[in-house]
C-alpha positions as CSV (number, residue, x, y, z in Angstrom):
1,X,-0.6,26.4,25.5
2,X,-0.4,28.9,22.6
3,X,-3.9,30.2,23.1
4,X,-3.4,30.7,26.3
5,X,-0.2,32.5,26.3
6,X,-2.0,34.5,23.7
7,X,-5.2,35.1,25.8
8,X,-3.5,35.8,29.1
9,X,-0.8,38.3,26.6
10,X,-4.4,40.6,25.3
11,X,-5.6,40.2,28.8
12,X,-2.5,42.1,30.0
13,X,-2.6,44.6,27.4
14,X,-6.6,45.3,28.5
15,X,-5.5,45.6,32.2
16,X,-2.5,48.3,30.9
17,X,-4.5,49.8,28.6
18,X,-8.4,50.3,28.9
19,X,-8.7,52.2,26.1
20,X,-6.6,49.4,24.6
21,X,-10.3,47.2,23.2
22,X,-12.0,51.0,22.1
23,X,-12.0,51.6,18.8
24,X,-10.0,54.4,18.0
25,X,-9.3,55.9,15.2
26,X,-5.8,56.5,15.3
27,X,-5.9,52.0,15.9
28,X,-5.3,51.2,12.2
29,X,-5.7,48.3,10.5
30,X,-1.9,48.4,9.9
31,X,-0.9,49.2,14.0
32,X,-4.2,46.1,14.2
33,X,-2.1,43.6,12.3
34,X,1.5,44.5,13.7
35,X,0.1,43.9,17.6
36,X,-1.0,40.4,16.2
37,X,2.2,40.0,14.5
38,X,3.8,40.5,17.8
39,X,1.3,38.3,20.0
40,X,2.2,35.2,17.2
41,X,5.8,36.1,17.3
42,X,5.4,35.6,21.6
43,X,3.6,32.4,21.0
44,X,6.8,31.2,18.3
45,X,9.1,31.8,21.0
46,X,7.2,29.9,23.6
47,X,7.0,26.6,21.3
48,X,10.6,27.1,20.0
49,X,13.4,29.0,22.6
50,X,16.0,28.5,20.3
51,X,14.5,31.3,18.1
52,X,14.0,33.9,21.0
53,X,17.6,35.4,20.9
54,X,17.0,36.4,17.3
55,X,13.5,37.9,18.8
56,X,15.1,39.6,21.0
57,X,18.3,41.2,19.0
58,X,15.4,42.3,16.6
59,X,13.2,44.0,18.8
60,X,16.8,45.9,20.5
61,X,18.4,46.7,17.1
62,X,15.4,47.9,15.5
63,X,13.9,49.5,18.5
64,X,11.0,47.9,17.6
65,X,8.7,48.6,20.6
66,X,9.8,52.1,20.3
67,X,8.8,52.4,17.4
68,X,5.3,50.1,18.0
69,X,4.7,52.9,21.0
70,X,5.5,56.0,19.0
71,X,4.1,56.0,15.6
72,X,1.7,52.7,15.9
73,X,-0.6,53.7,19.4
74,X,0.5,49.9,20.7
75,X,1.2,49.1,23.8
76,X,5.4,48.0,24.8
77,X,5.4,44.4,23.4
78,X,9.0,44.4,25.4
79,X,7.6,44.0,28.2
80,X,5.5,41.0,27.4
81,X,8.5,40.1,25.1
82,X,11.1,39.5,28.1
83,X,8.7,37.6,30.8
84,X,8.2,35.0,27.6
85,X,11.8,34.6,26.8
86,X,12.3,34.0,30.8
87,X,10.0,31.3,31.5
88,X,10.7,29.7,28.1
89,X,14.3,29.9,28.2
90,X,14.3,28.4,31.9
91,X,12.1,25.7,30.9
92,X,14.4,24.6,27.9
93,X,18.0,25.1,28.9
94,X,17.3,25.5,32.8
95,X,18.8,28.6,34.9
96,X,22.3,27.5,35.0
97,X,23.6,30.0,33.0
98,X,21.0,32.9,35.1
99,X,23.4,31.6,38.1
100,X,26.7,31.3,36.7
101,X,26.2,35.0,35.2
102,X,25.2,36.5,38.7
103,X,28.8,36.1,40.0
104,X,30.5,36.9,36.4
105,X,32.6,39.7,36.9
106,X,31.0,41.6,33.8
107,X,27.4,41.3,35.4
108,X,28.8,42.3,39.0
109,X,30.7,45.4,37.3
110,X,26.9,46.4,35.6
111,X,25.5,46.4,38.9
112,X,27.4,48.2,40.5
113,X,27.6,50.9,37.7
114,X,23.3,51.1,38.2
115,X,24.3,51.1,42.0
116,X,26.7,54.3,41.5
117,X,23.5,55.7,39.1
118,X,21.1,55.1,41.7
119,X,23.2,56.6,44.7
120,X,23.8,59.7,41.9
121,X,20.0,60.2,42.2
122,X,19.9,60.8,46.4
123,X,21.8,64.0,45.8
124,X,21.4,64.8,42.1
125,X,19.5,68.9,41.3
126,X,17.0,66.9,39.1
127,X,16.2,63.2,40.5
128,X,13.5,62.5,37.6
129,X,16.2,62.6,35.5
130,X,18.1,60.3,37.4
131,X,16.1,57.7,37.8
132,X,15.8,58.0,34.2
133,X,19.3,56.6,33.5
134,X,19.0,54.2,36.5
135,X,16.2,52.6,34.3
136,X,17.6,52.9,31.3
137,X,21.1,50.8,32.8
138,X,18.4,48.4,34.2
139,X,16.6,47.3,31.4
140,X,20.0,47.4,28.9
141,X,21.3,45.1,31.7
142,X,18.6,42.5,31.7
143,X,18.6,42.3,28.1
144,X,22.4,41.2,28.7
145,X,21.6,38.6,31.0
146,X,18.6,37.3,28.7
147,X,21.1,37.4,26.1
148,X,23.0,35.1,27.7
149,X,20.4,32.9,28.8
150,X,19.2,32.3,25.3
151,X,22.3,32.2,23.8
152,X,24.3,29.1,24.6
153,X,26.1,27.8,21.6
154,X,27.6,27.7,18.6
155,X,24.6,27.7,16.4
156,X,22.4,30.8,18.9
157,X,25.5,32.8,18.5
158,X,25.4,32.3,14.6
159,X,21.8,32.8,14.3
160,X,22.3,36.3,16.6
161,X,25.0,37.1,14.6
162,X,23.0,37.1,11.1
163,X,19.7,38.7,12.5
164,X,22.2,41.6,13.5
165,X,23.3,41.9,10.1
166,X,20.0,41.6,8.7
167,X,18.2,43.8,11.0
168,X,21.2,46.4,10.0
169,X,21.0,46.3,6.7
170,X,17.3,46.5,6.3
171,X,17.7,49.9,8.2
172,X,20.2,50.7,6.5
173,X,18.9,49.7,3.0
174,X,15.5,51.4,3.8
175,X,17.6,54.7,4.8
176,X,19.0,54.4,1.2
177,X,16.2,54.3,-0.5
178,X,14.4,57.2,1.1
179,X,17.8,59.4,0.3
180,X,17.5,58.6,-2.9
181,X,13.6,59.3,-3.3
182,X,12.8,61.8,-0.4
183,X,10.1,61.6,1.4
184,X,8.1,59.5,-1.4
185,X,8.4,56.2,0.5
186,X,7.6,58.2,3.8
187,X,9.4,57.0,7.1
188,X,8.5,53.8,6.5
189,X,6.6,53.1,9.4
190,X,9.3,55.0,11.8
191,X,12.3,52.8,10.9
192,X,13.5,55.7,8.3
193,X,13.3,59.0,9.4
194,X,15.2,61.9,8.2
195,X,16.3,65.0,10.1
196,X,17.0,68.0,8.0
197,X,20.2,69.6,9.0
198,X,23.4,71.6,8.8
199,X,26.6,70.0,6.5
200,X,28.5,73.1,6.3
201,X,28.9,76.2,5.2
202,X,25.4,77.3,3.6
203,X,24.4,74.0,3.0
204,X,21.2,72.1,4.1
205,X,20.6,68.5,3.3
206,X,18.6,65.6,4.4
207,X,20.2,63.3,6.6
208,X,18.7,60.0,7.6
209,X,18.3,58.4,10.6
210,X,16.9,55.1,11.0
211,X,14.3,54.7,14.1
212,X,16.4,56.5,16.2
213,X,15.6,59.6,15.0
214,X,19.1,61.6,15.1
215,X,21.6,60.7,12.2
216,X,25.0,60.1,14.5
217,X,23.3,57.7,16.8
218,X,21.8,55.8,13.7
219,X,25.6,56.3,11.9
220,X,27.1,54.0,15.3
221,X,24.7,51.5,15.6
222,X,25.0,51.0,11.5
223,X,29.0,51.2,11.9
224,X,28.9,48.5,14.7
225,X,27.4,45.5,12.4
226,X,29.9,46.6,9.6
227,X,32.2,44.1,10.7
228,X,30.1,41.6,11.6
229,X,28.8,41.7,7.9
230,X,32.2,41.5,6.3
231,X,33.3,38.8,8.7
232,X,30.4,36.5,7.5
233,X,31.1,36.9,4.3
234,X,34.7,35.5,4.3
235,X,33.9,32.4,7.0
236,X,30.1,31.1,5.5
237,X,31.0,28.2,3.3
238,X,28.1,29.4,1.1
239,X,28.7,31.1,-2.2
240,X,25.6,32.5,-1.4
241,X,25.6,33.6,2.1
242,X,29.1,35.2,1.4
243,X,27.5,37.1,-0.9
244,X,24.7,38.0,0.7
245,X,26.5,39.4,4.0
246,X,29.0,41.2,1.4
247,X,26.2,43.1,0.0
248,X,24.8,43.4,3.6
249,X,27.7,45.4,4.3
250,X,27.8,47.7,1.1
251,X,24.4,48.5,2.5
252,X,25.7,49.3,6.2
253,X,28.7,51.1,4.5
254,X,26.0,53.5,2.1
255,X,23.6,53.9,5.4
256,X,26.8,54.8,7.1
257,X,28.3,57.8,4.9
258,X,24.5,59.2,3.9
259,X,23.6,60.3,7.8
260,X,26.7,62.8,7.4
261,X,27.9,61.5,10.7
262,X,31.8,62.7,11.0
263,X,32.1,61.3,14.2
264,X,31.4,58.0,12.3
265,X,33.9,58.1,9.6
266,X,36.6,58.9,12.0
267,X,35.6,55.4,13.9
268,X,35.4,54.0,10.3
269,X,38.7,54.9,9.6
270,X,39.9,53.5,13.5
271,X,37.6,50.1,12.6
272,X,39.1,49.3,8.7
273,X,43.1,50.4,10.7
274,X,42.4,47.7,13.5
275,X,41.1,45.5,10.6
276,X,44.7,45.9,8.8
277,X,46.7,45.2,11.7
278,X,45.4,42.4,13.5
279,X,43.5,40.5,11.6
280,X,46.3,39.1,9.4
281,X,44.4,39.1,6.0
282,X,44.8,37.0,3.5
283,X,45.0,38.5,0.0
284,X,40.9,37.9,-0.6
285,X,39.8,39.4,2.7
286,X,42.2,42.4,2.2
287,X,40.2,42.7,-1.1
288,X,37.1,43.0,0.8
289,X,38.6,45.6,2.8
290,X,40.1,47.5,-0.2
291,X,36.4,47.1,-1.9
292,X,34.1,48.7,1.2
293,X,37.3,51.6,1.5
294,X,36.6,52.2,-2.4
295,X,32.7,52.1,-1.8
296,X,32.8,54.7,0.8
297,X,35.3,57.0,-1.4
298,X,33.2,56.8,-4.3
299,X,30.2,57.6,-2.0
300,X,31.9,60.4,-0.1
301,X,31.5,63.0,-3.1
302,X,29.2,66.1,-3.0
303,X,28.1,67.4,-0.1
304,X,29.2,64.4,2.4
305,X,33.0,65.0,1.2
306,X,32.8,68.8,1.6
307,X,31.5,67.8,5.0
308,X,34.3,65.4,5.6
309,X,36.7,68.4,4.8
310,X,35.4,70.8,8.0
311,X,37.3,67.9,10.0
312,X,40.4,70.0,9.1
313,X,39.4,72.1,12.0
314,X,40.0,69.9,14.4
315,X,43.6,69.8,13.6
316,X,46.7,72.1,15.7
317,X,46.2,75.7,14.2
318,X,42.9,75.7,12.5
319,X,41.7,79.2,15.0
320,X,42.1,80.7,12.2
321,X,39.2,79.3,9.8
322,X,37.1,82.0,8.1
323,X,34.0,80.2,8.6
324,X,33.8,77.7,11.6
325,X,31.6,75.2,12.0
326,X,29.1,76.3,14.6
327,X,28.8,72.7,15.2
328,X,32.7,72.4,16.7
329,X,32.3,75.3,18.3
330,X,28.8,73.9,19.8
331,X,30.7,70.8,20.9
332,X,33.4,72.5,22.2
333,X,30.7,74.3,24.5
334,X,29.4,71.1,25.4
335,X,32.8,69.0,26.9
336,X,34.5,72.0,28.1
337,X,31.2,72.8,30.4
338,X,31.2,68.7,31.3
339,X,35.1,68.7,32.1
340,X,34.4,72.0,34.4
341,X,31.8,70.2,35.9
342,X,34.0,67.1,36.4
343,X,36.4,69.2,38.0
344,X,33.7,71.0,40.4
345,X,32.6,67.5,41.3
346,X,35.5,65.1,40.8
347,X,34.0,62.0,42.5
348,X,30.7,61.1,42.8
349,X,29.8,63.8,39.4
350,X,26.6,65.9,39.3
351,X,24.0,63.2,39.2
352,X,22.7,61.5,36.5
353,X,20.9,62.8,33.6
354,X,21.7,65.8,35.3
355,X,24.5,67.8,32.9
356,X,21.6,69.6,31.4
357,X,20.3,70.6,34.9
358,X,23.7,72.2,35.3
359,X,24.6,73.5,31.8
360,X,23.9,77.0,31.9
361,X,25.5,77.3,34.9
362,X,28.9,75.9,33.5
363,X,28.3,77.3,29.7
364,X,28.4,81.2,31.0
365,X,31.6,80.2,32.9
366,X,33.5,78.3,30.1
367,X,32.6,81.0,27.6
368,X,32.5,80.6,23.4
369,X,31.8,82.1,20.7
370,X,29.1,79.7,19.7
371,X,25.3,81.1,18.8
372,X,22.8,78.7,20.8
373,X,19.2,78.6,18.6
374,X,17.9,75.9,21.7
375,X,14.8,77.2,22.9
376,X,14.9,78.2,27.1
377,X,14.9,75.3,28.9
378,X,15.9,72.8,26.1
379,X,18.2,69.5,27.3
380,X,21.6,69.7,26.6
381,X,24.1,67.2,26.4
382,X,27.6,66.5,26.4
383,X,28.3,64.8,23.4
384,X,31.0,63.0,25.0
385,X,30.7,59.6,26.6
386,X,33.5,59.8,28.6
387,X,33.2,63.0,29.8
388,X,29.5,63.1,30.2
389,X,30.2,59.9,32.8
390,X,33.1,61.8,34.5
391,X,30.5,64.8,34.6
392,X,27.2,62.9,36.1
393,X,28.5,60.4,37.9
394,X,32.8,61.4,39.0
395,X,35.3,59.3,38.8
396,X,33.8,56.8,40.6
397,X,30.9,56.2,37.8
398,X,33.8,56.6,34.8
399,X,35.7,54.2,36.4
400,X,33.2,51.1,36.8
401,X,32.3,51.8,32.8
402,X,35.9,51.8,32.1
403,X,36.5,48.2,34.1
404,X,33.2,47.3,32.3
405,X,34.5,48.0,28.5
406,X,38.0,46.2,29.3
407,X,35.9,43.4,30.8
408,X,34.0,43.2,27.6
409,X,37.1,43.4,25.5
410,X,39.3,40.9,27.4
411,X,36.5,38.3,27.2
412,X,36.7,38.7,23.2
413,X,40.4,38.4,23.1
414,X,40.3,35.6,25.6
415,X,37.4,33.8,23.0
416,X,39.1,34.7,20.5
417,X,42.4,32.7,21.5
418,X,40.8,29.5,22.8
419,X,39.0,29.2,19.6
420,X,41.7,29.4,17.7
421,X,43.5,27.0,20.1
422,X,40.7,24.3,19.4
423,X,41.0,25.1,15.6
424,X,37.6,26.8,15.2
425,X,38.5,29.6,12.9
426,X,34.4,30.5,12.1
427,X,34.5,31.5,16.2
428,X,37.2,33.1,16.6
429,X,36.9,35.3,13.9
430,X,33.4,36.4,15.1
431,X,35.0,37.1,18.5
432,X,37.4,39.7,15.8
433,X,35.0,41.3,14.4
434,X,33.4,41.8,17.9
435,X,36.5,43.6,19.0
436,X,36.3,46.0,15.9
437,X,32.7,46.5,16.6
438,X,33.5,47.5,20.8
439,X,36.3,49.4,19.3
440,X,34.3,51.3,16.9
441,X,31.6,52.2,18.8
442,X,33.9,53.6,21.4
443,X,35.7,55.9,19.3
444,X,32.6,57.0,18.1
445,X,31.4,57.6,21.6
446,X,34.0,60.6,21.9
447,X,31.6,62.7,20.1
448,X,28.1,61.4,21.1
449,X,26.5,61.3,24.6
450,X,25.6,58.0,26.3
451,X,22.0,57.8,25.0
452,X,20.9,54.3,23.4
453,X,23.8,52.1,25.4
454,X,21.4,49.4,25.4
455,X,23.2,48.6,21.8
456,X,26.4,49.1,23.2
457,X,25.0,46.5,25.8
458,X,24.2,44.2,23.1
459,X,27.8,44.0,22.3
460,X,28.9,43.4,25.8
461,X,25.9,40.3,25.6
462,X,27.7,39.2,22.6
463,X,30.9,39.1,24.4
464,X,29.6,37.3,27.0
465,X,28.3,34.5,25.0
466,X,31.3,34.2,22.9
467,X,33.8,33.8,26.2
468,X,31.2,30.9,27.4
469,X,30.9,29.3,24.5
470,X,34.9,29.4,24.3
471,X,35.2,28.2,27.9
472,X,32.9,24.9,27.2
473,X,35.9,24.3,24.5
474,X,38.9,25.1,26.3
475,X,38.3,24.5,29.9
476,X,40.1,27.8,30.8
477,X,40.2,29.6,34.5
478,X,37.2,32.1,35.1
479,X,36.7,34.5,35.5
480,X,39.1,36.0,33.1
481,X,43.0,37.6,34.0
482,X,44.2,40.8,34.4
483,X,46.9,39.9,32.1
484,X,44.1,38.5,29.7
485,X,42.6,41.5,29.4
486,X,45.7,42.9,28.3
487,X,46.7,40.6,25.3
488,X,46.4,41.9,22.1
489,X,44.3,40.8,19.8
């Protein structure tokens, strides 16, 4: 069976790819041994299900196929990834789940937020672009409901939840290193680029950014596993799994405050409050806390605390700066032109992807004092969530992400309360850390754009799992409350 899931998998690639069996040059031995790598890696998942969920969170965390495409000349191993998972996971644990999740409310609210993105597209300036965001919802949505069909317990959700910290820190940790060292390591592979940039004043510096390629994005997708990583070290039983996901998170903590990312430490900040208040720490886990809030002041010196200091001008009264950040005042361009759009078009948006289409237009009405060095005809973006939704897609589109997040998040506080009912603390404090991760990444989206939501889909998969693996232990009504969602944590 192996050999001929691995024949019919090169035969596929062949078909795709004719150039695929040539021998070119830019075909290393290296790109050679990673497309093997990934052809054994299909087989493994085939003889043994259990393992595809951790498969699968690798290839979305690290963006592995990306990555693969980009720097490595192979063809998307995704796409032979997720027909593998399917048939494998159907024949193991049957589609019961696939059924159950098609009438879920947070699977009905995804499709119809694709549906709104797709109707967008009949009318939006720039359709191409549309259709671009319609697959991009499309594919982060199956990678939900896969999610779901592989993970189906207890133990799946613990393995998931350790190959996120892992994959994390390894980015992180490989982000680290090349700050220290430059370029001397290279980019390893893709996974650790840096972007030279702006801090402020007259200050250049490197700033890295994972295989994502823009050091904010890689700063939220590094902050998200932060309290995964701290949770697993205060439930593992091991000495030695403690401390490895305690060091795990020093590592997603230094990756964090070395891509510069303000937007990042203000959702740090939010994350380590919500921590405080509601997770009722005992005196060791406050220790923790204090330890990773002492790490990131000692690492905040230099240049990333002089950076840390423009956020002043964010405050009532700070007009008057003799040197503003061009970046505010960029970013200030940016939502006021998406809220003027919003209110142009207050209920079905622009169309998606389509801000940029739309962005001079808006920009020479909104007015600001803000030098533009984008070339003509560069993208643009609204480096807003929120306010890019309300932009492209009205109040209709914001509104189905909205029911979608507080979906997400009452099915963590509702997992979180029938497993402390049933006296599993290890479950319910994953379902926590969960909420701090949603919670982070959403403050952070208030100043980035809704590129890369397939990891802010991951968390909703997460969610999902944790909610059915807390109603097979408490037998409670589905789908979940209005007043649910409302609980506090």
């Amino acid at each position: 069976m192996t050999a001929l899931l691995l024949a019919v998998a090169v035969a596929y690639l062949v078909v795709k790819n004719p150039d695929f069996t040539l021998l070119d040059p830019s075909f290393s031995p290296v790109s050679a041994a990673l497309l093997l790598a990934g052809l054994v890696a299909l087989a493994i998942v085939w003889a043994f299900p259990d393992l595809g969920a951790v498969l699968l969170t690798l290839f979305v965390y690290l963006n592995l196929s990306e990555v693969l495409v980009r720097y490595h000349h192979l063809p998307s191993l995704l796409r032979l990834l997720v027909p593998v998972l399917i048939v494998a996971a159907w024949q193991r644990f049957g589609g019961s789940w696939l059924v159950e999740a098609s009438v879920r409310s947070l699977s009905l609210l995804m499709a119809v937020y694709a549906l709104v993105l797709l109707v967008s597209s009949t009318f939006a300036r720039n359709p191409d672009l549309a259709d671009e965001q319609v697959w991009a919802i499309l594919k982060a949505s199956l990678i939900f409901l896969l999610f779901g069909l592989l993970v189906h317990d207890r133990a799946a959700l613990r393995r998931s939840a350790w190959t996120l910290v892992g994959a994390g820190a390894l980015l992180a940790g490989m982000g680290v290193v090349q700050s220290w060292t430059g370029e001397a390591w290279g980019d390893f592979g893709g996974f650790a680029r840096l972007k030279y940039a702006h801090l402020y004043g007259d200050l250049f510096e490197s700033r890295i950014a994972g295989p994502l390629g823009d050091p904010n994005f890689f700063a939220q997708i590094l902050l998200m596993v932060v309290p995964l990583a701290l949770f697993l070290g205060w439930n593992e039983r091991s000495a030695r799994l403690k401390a490895l996901a305690l060091f795990s998170a020093a590592i997603l903590i230094s990756g964090t405050v070395l891509t510069y990312s303000r937007g990042a430490w203000v959702a740090m900040a939010f994350q380590t409050l919500f921590l405080l208040v509601f997770a009722k720490l005992r005196w060791r886990f406050a220790t923790i806390a204090l330890a990773a809030l002492l790490l990131f002041g000692v690492l905040a010196v230099g240049e990333s605390s002089g950076r840390l200091t423009t956020l002043r001008q964010l405050l009532p009264g700070s007009d008057q700066t003799l040197e503003p950040d061009s970046s505010f005042e960029e970013r200030r361009l940016f939502t006021l032109s998406a809220w003027e759009m919003f209110l142009d078009h207050p209920w079905l948006g622009v169309g998606a992807g389509n801000y940029t289409e739309y962005f001079e237009e808006y920009s020479a009405r909104v007015g600001s004092p803000a030098r533009s060095y984008d070339a003509p005809g560069a993208a643009h973006y609204p480096h807003n969530l929120y306010l890019g939704i309300a932009a492209e897609t009205g109040t209709l589109g914001l509104a189905v992400f909205l029911a979608i997040v507080a979906t997400a998040f009452g099915y963590l506080v509702h997992a979180r309360s029938a497993f402390l009912k049933s006296g599993d603390g290890y479950m319910a404090g994953m379902a926590l850390a969960m909420q701090i991760a949603l919670s982070g990444y959403l403050v952070s989206s208030f100043f980035l754009h809704g590129h890369f939501l397939r990891y802010l889909w991951l968390i909703f998969a997460f969610a999902a799992a944790l909610y059915v693996v807390a109603r097979a232990k408490s037998a409670a009504p589905w789908p979940v409350s209005a007043s649910q969602r409302l609980e506090g944590p």
